[in-house]
C-alpha positions, 0 to 999 in steps of 0.5 A: 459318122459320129465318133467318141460317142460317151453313151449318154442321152444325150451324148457329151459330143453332141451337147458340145456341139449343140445338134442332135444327138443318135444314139442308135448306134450306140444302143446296137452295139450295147445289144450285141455286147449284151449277148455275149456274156464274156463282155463286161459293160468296161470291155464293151469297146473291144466287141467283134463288130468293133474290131471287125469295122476298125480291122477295115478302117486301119487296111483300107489304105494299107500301110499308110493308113496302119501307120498314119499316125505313128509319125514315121519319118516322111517319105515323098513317094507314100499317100502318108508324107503328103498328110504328113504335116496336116495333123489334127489342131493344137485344141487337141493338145494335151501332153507335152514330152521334154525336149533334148537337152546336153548335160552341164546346164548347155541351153543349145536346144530349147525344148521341144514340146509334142503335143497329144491327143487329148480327146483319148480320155476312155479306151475304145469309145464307139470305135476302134479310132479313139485308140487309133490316134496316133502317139502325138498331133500336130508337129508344131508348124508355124502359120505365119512364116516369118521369111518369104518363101521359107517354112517356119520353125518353132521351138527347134533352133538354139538360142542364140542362133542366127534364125536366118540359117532356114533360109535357103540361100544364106551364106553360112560360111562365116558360122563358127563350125564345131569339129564334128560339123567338119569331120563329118562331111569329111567322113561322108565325103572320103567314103563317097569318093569310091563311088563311081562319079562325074565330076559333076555329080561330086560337086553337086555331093560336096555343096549339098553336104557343106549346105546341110551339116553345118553346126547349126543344122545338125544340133537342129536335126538331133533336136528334132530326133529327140522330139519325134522319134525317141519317144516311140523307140528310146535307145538312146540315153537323152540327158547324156547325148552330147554331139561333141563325145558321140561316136562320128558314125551315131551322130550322123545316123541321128542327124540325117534320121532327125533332118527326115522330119525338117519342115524345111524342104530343101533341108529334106530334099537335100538329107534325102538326096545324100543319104545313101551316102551318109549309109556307105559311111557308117557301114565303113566302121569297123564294127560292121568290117569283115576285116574285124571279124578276121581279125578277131578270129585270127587273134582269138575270139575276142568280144567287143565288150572285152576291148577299151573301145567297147561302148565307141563300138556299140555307138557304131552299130547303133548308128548302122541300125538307126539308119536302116531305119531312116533308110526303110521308111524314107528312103527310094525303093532301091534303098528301102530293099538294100537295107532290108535286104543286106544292111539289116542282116549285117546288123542281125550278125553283129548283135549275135556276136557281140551278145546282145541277144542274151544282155540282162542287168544282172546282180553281179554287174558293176553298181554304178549308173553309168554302166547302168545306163550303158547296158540298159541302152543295149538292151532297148537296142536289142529290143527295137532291132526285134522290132523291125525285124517283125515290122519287116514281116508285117509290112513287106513280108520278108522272113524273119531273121530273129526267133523269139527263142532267141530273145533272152534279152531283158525288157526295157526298164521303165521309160520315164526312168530311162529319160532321167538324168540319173535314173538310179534317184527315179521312184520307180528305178529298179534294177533289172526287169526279172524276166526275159522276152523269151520267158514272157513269150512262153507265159503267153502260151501257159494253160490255164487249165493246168492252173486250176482254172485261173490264171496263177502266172498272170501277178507275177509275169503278164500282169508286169508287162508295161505298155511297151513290153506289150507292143513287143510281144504283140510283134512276136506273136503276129511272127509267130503266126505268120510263119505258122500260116506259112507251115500251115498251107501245105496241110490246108490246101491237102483238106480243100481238094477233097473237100466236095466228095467231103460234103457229101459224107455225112461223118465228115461234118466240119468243125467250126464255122464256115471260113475258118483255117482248120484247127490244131494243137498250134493254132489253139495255142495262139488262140489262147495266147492272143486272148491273154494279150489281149486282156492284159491290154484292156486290164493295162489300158484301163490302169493307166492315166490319160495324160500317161497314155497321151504321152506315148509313142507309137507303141500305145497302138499295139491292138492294131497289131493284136486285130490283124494276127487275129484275122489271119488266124480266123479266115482260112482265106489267110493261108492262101492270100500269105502264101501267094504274096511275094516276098518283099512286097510293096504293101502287105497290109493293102494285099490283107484288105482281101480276107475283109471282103466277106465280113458283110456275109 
């Protein structure tokens, strides 16, 4: 199969490699799209034969093909984390992201370059696999290991520290260990010593501890954080992120969150090892306590952004968040349900209480930029938890705990601003966003009819969605469908029982094509949605740059979510493959490959 054919005779991918080049393929798919007369020769790429093979290629393995490339933490018991670090060449390279660096000019983190796939110059060549790669390539991996037996680092560990500290059996214990090194396996340790154990299971917590939270390690992992998953999900202010001034409970999430990504295996092992443990302690902060809660209510309704310790507290309940996270995509079967289960919800209630559902910049709010960036860290936050409350949907099936009329949070700002150091001198710096998630979710469904033919709200709404404010609405959308599906059933399965004395009649022809869900008011409202997203996507995908596109976290694969909303409104199968799936299953998108069996009919 010849990929990223460019459509010339012959093609540039063949001329580089100096074979012959087919065309064949191209010129069919160029017939197809000329049959359509809704396709323009720049929309080409996004013709159904193109979606239908890449709706294949991205469910074939289920979740882990879906996100394959979305340089999720790793997880030992998924097809995904034994490809893990076998990415695609550093030739592919293109696009770099700066590193983590602390404020006042500290030179602790070298930075961390990530690189990109370059090869993604046009949107949607041949197929859907040009914009299927994922937000970055090869996590840099040595292929000289400079000590015996142990996996090299490149560009993760401060100067001037010891390299020795990877090695498996050095002793560290004469490092000079900083506060938080100390307080932190303190912390864990006191929480753990309420769990039932051995005397010897102790021991094994309190060595596997001492070895993996030195002063050392942790700057390393909060590096590695910085480097592979801020970019995908910013919620936390880089320039200003200083290990000695977080909240304890933040900087351990960050930590055990960055050491999911170590090359080093017993430095993952061991992160995975403890950390259940690591989430029984920053669930003990007194943000998540019901003590708080009683507290509060006995002594009047008081929020948490009225206390003097308000944004300590925030930091807190970014750190419960940020490991469910590191919990759901690394961790056992028994861990990933807790948290999706229990944790998750703990998170939902406290972001109700605190307001974070209804945080906007708004024109009376203090001028100054750190309030500023304080408030715009809250909203990201609110913005990733709706996120993972859809991801939780699309992946594993579990309801939905957040509406999108819930959503009256702002979008984040723009993501090179949010990256500054003082984001109020950035050129694009602007103040608030101007519209809610919830109105733009709203706007999606707007008739065009009603507005003369033409889109009137698209300049002023749609038409100032950025690439992640896309992604967003994608999730929403696919959440709203799903529970559509869900209501959907009982009246599907009421038209399949008399459906044979139906053929028979000849005034009960049917309407639309066989296999597909039978429409309503709802469903043509979602038709419209989606086809709006969609050309907003290509009209967004077409204006920005390469380099721009390359440096993009996972968010920039929003069509692959955009193609499977689309095939559970297309096949009628979907009502009942949705409906017959378990809550909480093991892979969702692995039970979808069902409704792709008929595609060849």
């Amino acid at each position: 199969m010849k990929l990223r054919c460019d459509g010339l005779n012959p093609c540039g991918s063949c001329q580089k490699r100096g074979i012959e080049c087919n065309n064949e393929r191209k010129k069919q798919a160029l017939n197809q799209a000329n049959d359509s007369d809704r396709l323009t020769a720049k929309r080409e790429d996004y013709e159904q034969s193109s979606d239908r093979g890449s709706i294949k290629f991205l469910l074939n393995g289920g979740t882990d093909s879906f996100t394959q490339q979305f340089l999720l933490p790793p997880r030992s018991d998924r097809t995904r984390s034994l490809e893990y670090h076998n990415k695609k060449s550093l030739e592919e390279a293109e696009s770099s992201i700066l590193g983590y660096e602390l404020k006042d000019g500290r030179t602790d983190y070298a930075p961390t370059f990530i690189e990109s796939d370059a090869a993604t110059l046009t949107f949607f060549q041949d197929t859907f696999i040009d914009f299927f790669n994922g937000p970055f390539g090869d996590p840099h991996k040595l292929l000289d290991d400079p000590y015996a037996g142990q996996v090299a680092y490149h560009a993760v560990i401060p100067p001037g520290q010891d390299p020795n500290l990877t090695l498996a059996g050095q002793q560290l214990s004469y490092e000079p260990e900083r506060p938080f090194a100390t307080a932190m396996i303190q912390s864990i340790l006191t929480r753990a010593w309420s769990v039932p154990l051995d005397a010897k299971a102790q021991e094994e917590l309190s060595t596997n501890l001492n070895y993996l939270l030195t002063t050392g390690r942790i700057r390393k992992f909060v590096s590695m954080y910085f480097k592979y998953w801020q970019p995908s999900c910013a919620m936390l202010h880089r320039a200003s992120f200083d290990p000695e001034v977080v909240s304890l409970p933040l900087l351990t999430a960050v930590t055990f969150m960055g050491a999911m990504y170590s090359n080093d295996e017993r430095e993952a092992y061991i992160a995975k090892r403890v950390l259940d443990f690591a989430e029984l302690f920053i669930f003990s902060s007194e943000v998540y306590a019901s003590e708080t809660e009683i507290s509060s209510t006995f002594c009047g309704n008081r929020c948490l952004d009225d206390e003097p310790n308000d944004w300590v507290q925030f930091q807190n309940f970014q750190a419960g968040f940020i490991i469910v996270v590191v919990q759901y995509w690394a961790g056992n079967r028994v861990s990933r349900n807790r948290v999706m289960e229990n944790r998750f919800s703990e998170v939902i209630k406290v972001a109700r209480r605190i307001g974070l559902l209804k945080c906007r910049h708004m024109s009376h709010d203090r001028m100054d930029e750190y309030s500023w960036i304080q408030k715009e860290c809250r909203i990201r936050t609110m913005n990733i938890i709706s996120l993972l409350d859809c991801a939780f949907s699309f992946y594993s099936n579990y309801p939905c705990r957040l509406s999108h009329t819930e959503m009256e949070c702002d979008f984040p700002c723009q993501e090179a601003v949010f990256d500054s150091q003082h984001p109020f001198v950035e050129p694009d710096f602007r103040f608030s966003r101007d519209i809610s998630i919830s109105e733009a979710f709203e706007n999606l469904f707007d008739n065009p009819a009603n507005e003369g033919g033409s889109q009137a709200h698209v300049p002023d709404h749609i038409a100032d969605m950025t690439v992640l404010d896309m992604f967003i609405l994608i999730h929403l959308l696919y959440a709203f469908i799903n529970t559509h599906m869900t209501l959907l059933a009982p009246l599907v399965r009421k038209t399949q029982l008399p459906s044979s004395k139906m053929s028979h009649d000849p005034s009960a022809s049917t309407k639309g094509p066989r296999g597909a869900i039978p429409e309503d008011s709802t469903l043509a409202a979602i038709r419209t949605a989606l086809s709006r997203w969609r050309d907003h996507w290509v009209a967004l995908r077409n204006t920005v740059s390469s380099h721009e596109w390359a440096s993009m976290g996972f968010y920039k694969n929003g069509y692959n979510f955009w193609l499977v909303s689309q095939l559970l409104i297309t096949k009628k199968k979907s009502v009942d493959v949705v409906m017959q799936m378990e809550v909480k299953c093991e892979d969702k998108l692995e039970k979808l490959n069902v409704l792709l069996q008929d595609e060849s009919d």
